[in-house]
matplotlib code that plots the C-alpha trace (Angstrom):
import matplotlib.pyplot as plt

x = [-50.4, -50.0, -47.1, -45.3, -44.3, -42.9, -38.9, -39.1, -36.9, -38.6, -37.5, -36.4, -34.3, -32.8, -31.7, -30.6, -28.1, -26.8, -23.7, -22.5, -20.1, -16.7, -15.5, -13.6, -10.7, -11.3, -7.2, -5.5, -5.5, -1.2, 0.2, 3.2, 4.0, 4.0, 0.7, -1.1, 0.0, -1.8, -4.8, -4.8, -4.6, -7.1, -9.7, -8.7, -8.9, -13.1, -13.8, -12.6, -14.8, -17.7, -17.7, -17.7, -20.1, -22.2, -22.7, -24.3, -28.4, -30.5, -31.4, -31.1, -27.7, -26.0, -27.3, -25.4, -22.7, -22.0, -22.6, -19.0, -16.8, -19.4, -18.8, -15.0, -15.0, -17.0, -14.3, -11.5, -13.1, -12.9, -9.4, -7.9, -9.6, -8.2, -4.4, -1.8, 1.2, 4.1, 7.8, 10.1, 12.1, 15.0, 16.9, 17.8, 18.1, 14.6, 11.7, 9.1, 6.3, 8.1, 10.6, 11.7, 12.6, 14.4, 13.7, 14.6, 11.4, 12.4, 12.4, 15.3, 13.2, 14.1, 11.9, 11.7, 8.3, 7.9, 5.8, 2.8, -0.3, -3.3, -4.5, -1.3, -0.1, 0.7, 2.6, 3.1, 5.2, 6.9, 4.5, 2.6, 0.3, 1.6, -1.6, -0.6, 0.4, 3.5, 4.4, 3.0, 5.8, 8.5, 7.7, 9.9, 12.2, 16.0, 18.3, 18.8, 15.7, 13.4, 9.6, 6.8, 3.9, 1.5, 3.9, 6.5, 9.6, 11.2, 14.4, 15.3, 18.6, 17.7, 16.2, 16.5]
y = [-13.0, -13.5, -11.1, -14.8, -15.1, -11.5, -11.2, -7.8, -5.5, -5.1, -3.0, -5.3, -7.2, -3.7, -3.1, -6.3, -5.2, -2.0, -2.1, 0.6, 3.3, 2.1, 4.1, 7.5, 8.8, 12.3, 12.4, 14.2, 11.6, 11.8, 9.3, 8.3, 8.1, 4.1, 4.7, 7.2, 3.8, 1.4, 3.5, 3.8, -0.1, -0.8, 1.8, -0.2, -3.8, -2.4, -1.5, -4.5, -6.1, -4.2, -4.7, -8.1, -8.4, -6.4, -8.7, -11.2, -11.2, -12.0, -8.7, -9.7, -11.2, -8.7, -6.5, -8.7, -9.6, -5.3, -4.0, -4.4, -3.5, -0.3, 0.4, 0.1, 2.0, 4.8, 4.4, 4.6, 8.1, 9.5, 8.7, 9.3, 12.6, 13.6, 11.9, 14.4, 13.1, 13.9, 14.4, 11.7, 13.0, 15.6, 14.5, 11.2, 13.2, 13.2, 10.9, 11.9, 10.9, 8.2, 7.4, 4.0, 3.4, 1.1, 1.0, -1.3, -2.4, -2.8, -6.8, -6.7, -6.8, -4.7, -3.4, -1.6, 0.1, 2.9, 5.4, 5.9, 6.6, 4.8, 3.1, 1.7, 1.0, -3.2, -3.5, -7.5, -6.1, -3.3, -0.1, 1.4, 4.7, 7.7, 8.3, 4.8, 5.7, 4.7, 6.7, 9.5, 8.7, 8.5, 11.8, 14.5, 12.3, 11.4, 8.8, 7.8, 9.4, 7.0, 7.1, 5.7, 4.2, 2.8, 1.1, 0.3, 2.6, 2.3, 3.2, 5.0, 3.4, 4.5, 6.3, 5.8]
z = [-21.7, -17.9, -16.7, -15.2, -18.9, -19.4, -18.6, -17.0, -14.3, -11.1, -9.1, -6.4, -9.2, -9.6, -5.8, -5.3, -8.3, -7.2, -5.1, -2.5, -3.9, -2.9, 0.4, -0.5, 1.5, 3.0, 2.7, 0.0, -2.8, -3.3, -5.5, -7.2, -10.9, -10.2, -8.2, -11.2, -13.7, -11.3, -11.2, -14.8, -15.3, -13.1, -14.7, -18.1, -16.8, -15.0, -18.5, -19.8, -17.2, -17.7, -21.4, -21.0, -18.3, -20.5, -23.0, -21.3, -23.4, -19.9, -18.4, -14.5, -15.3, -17.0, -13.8, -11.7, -13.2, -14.2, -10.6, -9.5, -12.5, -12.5, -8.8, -9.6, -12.6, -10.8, -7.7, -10.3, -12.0, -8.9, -7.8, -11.6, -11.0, -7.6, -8.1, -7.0, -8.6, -5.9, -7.2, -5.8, -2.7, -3.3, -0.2, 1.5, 4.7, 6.0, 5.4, 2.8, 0.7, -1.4, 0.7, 1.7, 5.4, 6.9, 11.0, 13.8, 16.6, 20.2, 19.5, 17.1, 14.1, 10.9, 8.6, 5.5, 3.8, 0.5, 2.1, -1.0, -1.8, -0.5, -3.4, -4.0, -0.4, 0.1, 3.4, 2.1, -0.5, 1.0, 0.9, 3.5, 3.3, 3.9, 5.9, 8.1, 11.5, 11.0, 8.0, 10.1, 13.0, 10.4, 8.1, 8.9, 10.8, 10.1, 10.2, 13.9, 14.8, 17.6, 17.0, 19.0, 17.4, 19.6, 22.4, 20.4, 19.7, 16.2, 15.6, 11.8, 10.4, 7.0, 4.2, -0.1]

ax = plt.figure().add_subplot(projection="3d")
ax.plot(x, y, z, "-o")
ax.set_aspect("equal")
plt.show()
């Protein structure tokens, strides 16, 4: 039988399948309880991926269509496995991890942002990382406290 006929993994067919691990923060991986539950639901919904994915009968396929719930899932481990769940702040008096800060720019705009973890950080929604250099200008700060980030001076009116 002429090896055109035989459905077998090359090796080039198995490169062009494997995906880059997912980049790694060198950062202290702190999270919130909300932040450990996303983690966890995301390692649950790459499984549920995978195992689909995984069903699929043609070899080459089921390569392809695996290669990113793996590279997730492998992500996930890793994060799962270096969470350090931080207690929510004891004080309102200074800004912390967990915090949520309401500041003022120098254009009259007002802002609020949850400083969190940064698998869980979404400044659309209100969450910025506490490794952001804005959360960096704000931690340890208080209400009425002026920061500079970049150019712009922001101005701490105040902290839940």
């Amino acid at each position: 039988m002429s090896v055109a006929f035989v459905k077998e993994e090359s090796a080039e067919t198995a490169a062009e399948t494997q995906l880059p691990d997912r980049p790694v923060s060198q950062h202290p991986n702190l999270v919130t309880e909300a932040g450990l539950k996303l983690l966890e639901e995301q390692m649950k919904a790459a499984r549920a991926e995978h195992e689909i994915a995984n069903a699929v009968e043609d070899v080459n396929e089921r390569r392809r269509q695996t290669a990113p719930h793996l590279r997730d899932i492998r992500y996930l481990a890793e994060r799962l496995r270096t969470a350090q769940v931080m207690p929510a702040p004891e004080t309102n008096d200074i800004v912390a991890f967990g915090s949520t800060v309401t500041f003022t720019r120098e254009d009259g705009r007002v802002q609020s942002y949850r400083i969190v973890g940064e698998d869980e950080a979404d400044p659309k929604a209100g969450s910025i990382s506490y490794v952001s250099p804005v959360a960096r200008a704000l931690n340890g700060k208080a209400v009425g406290d002026i920061v500079t980030v970049g150019e712009q001076e922001l101005e701490i009116t105040a902290i839940q």
